[in-house]
N, C-alpha and C positions, 0 to 999 in steps of 0.2 A: 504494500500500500504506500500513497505518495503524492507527492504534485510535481507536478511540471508543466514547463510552457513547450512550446512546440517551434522549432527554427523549418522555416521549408522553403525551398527556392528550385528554379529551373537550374539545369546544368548547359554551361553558354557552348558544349562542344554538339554531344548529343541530343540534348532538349528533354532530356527525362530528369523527373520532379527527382529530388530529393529530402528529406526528411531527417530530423533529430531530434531526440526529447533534450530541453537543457532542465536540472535539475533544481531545487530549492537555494543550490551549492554556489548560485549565479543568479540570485535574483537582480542584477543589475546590469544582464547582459544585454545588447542591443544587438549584437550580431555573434555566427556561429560557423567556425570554419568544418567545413566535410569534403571527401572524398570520392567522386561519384565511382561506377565502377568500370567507366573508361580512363580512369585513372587521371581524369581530372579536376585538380585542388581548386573548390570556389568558396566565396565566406556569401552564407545565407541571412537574411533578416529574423531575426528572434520575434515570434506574434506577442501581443500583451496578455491574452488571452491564457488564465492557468487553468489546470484539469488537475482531475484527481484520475486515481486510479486503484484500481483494488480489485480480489476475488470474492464472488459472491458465495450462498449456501453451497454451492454444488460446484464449488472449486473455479469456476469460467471466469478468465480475466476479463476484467472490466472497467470500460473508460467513458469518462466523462468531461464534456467539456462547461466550466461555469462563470470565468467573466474575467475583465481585467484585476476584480479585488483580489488580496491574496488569502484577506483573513475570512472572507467568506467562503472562499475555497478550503481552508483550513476546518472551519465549524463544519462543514456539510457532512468532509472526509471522515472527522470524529463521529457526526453521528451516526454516519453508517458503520463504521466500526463497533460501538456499542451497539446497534440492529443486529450485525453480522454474528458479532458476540451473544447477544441473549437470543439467536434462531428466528427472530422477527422480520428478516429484512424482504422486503418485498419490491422487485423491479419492475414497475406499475408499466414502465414504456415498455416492458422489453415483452414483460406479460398480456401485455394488451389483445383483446383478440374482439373487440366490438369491431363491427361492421360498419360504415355507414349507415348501410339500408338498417341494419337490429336498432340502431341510434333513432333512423327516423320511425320505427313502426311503435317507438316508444314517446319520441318527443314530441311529432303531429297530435296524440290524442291530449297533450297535456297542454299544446298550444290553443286547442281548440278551447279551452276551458279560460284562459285570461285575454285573449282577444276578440276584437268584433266581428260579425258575422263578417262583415264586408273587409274587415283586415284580414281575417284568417285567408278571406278567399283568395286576395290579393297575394298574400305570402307562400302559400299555398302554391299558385300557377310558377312562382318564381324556383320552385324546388324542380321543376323540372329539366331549367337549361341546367341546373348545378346536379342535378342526377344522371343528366344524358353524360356529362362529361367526366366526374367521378368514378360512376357505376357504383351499384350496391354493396361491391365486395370489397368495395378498400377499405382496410385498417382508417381507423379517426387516428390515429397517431402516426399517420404516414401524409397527412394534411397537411402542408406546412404553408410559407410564406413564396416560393419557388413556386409550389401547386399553385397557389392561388394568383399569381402571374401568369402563368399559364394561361387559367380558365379565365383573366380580364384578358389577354391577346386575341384570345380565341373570341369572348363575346364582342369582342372590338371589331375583329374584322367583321362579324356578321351583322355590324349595324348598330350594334346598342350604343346607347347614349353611356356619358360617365356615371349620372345618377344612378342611371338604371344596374349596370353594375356592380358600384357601390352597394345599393339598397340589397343586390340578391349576398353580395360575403358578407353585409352583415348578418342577415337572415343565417348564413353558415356560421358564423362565428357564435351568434346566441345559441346557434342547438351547439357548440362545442363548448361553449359557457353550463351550459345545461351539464352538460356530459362529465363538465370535471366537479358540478358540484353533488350528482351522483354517485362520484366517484368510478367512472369510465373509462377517466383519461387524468393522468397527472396534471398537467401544462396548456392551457388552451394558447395556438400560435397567432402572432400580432399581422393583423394584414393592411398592405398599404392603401390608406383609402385619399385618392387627391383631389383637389377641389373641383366640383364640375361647372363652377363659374355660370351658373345658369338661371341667375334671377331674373325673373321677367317683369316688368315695369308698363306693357303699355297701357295704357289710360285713352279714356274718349274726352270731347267735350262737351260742355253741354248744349252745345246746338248739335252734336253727333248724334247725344244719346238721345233729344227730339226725333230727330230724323229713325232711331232705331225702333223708339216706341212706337210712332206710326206705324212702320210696316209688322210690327208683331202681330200675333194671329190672338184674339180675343180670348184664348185660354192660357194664354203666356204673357200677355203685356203688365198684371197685375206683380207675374212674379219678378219680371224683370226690372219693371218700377220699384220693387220692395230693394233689390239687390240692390240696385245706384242711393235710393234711399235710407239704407241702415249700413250697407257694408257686409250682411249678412251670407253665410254661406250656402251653396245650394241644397245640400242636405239640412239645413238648419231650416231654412224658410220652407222647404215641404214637409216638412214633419209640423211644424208652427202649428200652435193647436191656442183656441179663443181662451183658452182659460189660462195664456201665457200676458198675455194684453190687461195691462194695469191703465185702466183711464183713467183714474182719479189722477195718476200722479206719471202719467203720458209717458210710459214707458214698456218695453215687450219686454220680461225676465224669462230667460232661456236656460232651460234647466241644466244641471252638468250631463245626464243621459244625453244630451243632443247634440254637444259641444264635440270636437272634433280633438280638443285637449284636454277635455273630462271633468273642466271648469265652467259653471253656469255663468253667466253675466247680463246686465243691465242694456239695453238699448233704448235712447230715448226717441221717443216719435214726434217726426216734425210734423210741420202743416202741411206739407206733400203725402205723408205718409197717414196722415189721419185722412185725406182723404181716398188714399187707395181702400185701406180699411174700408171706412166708408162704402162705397165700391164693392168689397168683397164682401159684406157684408148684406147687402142687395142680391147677391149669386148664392146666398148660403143655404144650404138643404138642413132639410128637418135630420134632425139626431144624426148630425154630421161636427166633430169638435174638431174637425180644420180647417184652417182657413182657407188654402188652398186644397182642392179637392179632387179627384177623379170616379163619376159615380159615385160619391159619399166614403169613400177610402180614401187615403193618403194614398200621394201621388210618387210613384219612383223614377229616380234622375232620366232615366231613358224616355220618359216622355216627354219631355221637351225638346230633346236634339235638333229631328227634324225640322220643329218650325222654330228652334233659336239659328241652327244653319241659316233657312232661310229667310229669315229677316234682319239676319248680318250681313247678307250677301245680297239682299234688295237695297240695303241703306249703306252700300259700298263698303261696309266693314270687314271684307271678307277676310276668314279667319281669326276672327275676334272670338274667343271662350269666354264662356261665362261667367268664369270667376276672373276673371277683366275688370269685370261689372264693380266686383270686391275693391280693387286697386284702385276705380274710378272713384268709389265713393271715402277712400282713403286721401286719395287727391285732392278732392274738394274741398275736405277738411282743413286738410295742411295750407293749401293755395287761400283759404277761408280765414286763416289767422290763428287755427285751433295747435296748439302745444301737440307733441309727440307724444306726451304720456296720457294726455285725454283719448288721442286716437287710438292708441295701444290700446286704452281700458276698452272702446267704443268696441272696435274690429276684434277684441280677447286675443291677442298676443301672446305668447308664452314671455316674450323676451322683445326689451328696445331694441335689438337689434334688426329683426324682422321690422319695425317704424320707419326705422333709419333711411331706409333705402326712398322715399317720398322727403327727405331733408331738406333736398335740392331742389324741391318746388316751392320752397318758402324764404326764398332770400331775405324779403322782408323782419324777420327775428333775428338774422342776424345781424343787421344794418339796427334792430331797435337794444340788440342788447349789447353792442361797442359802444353807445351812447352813454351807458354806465358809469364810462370811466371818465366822460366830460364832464369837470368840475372848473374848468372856466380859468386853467391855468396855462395855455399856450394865449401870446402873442406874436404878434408879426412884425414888430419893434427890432431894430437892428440890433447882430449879436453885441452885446458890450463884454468883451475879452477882458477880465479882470487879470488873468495871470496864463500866459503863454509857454507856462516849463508844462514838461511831456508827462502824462499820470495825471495832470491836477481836474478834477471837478471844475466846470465851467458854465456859470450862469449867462444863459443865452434868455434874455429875459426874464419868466419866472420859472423856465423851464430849465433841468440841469440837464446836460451832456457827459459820458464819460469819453477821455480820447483815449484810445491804449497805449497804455508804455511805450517806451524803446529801449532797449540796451538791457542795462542793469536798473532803469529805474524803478517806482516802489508806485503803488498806487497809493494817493492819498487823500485826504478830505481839508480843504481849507475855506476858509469864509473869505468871499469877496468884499473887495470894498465898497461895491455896489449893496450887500446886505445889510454891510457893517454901517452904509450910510442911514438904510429902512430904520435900523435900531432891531433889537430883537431880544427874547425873551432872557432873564440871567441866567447863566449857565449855573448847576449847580458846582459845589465845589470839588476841584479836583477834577473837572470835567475838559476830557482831553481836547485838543485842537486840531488834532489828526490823528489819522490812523496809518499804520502802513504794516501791508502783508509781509511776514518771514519770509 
């Protein structure tokens, strides 16, 4: 049993690897001279990287490799040694024999039990591009960071987006998460997930979104007006049920069951939106508790498509999605005067960050909030140069400037005899007349 780091290098005659353990004996070695077996002498680079090494229950040498630290490599070796000593030791990687496929006929039914019907489905479809490529019979401990490059090359070339991607390893990664807290898999592997740079931003205006309402078909203009008017999601405004609608105090409370982040929140109704209500209200059927309806049921996202297609593409939008609509009424807001954190509350944000990206329709606040710092002390009154040595503080009016150094000199603080002429408060006692940095 032992540590060491590992020296390995090409050989510059023949081109075959080389290899050497350097021992605890050199922990400060940086490089390692070898032999290759055409007889010639080259010095290799020493990795940072120490392993242990050692014989398990059943005699089989055994290596591992565990990081640049040396005294974490030191604690691990000990504890396997006392394992190895009291008959307990167990090589969870080595022993591993789950499957994939035994992973997912265990993890799918317990997925179904913490997500939504519509996430599950969603997650669900995505297990298939990562099964077609896998296959059922691989070891989860033969999953690594390599594999998982792999199967983004591969989804790359056939067209996926980076999101799309992204979203299905992480879907792998949580059932490998699952699997080591089962006890499956010792180590679940880190996989590289990179930004897919893909916020979308566009907005209509509001002569657009006239021109949209018009051409919408008299069973959608209601919802589509809700959407510009609250910011609402499309799942959220068809599930909308009257007993959500507070009119004493002009606002729709949307339960966390409907929320899309499992957080209920407040929407207040403006005068546009009282009278869609209104309006919907006039269309309502007996023993029907939604607002929008289809035959006295709740309506699912797939009826609208059609005629929101076609009244994006009547009113030149074409290719405008419906949650657009969401952005737009985000837009208003911000262009409107309304702060980031009211919109955030308004739209249920998990995070200002998701805000942020409408920042830049608001120039306006930040031209109101540099005005903070106007307290009426620039003039435009010729500089009066009290003292021209290099480092000193220089009243340029009532406004001070600092000029930087040169050389060796010191930055200091002096009083001009322009202030000295103002008069000024008494200095307390002992109270310096400059400063200068060591």
């Amino acid at each position: 049993m032992g540590l060491f780091r590992r020296a390995r290098g090409a050989c510059p005659r023949c081109g075959k690897e080389k290899r050497a353990d350097v021992g605890v004996k050199h922990p400060k070695a940086k490089s390692w001279n070898l032999t290759c077996t055409c007889g010639k002498k080259m010095n290799v680079p020493v990795e940072p990287d120490w392993w242990i090494s050692f014989r398990d229950l059943e005699g089989r040498y055994r290596r591992r490799k565990i990081g640049p630290d040396k005294q974490a490599a030191e604690r691990i070796l000990a504890k396997i040694k006392v394992e190895i000593a009291e008959g307990r030791y167990i090589d969870r990687k080595a022993t591993c024999k789950v499957t994939l496929g035994e992973l997912m006929d265990k993890y799918m039914p317990y997925l179904r039990t913490i997500r939504k019907r519509r996430s599950y489905v969603a997650e669900k479809a995505t297990w298939q591009h990562i099964m077609d490529f896998f296959s059922r019979s691989i070891l989860i401990n033969k999953i690594g960071e390599s594999e998982s490059e792999a199967y983004r090359l591969k989804r790359s070339k056939e067209g996926a987006a980076v999101a799309t991607i992204n979203r299905e390893l992480v879907n792998l990664s949580s059932a490998l998460s699952w699997a080591v807290k089962k006890g499956m898999l010792e180590k679940k592997p880190i996989f590289r997930m990179p930004n897919p740079h893909n916020e979308r931003e566009r907005f209509i205006t509001k002569e657009e979104a006239r021109r949209l309402i018009s051409f919408c078909h008299h069973r959608i203009d209601l919802i589509v007006q809700t959407a510009l008017f609250t910011g609402m999601r499309l799942g959220e405004i068809l599930k909308m049920e009257w007993s959500w609608i507070d009119h004493q105090n002009s606002m729709i409370n949307i339960p966390p069951a409907a929320t899309k982040t499992g957080k209920g929140r407040h929407v207040p109704i403006s005068d546009d939106m009282q009278l869609v209500l209104e309006e919907a209200c006039k269309r309502k059927v007996k023993r029907c508790s939604y607002v929008f309806h289809l035959s006295g049921k709740a309506r699912p996202g797939w009826t609208i498509t059609t005629r929101w297609r076609s009244a994006a593409a009547k009113a030149g939008l074409k290719g405008l999605r419906f949650h657009d609509l969401r952005h737009t009424a985000a837009s208003w807001l911000v262009m409107g005067g309304e702060d980031l954190h009211t919109v955030a509350t308004i739209l249920g944000h998990s995070s200002l960050d998701m805000t942020r990206r409408y920042a830049h329709l608001a120039p306006g606040h930040l031209r109101k909030a540099i005005k903070n710092v106007d307290v009426g002390l620039a003039q435009t009154d010729d500089i009066s140069k009290a003292d021209k040595g290099d480092g000193h503080l220089m009243n340029t009016g009532k406004v001070l400037q600092l000029r930087r150094p040169s050389g060796d000199a010191r930055h200091r603080l002096v009083a001009t005899k322009e202030s000295r002429s103002r008069g000024s408060a008494p200095r307390p006692q002992n109270y310096p007349t400059h400063y200068a940095t060591p």
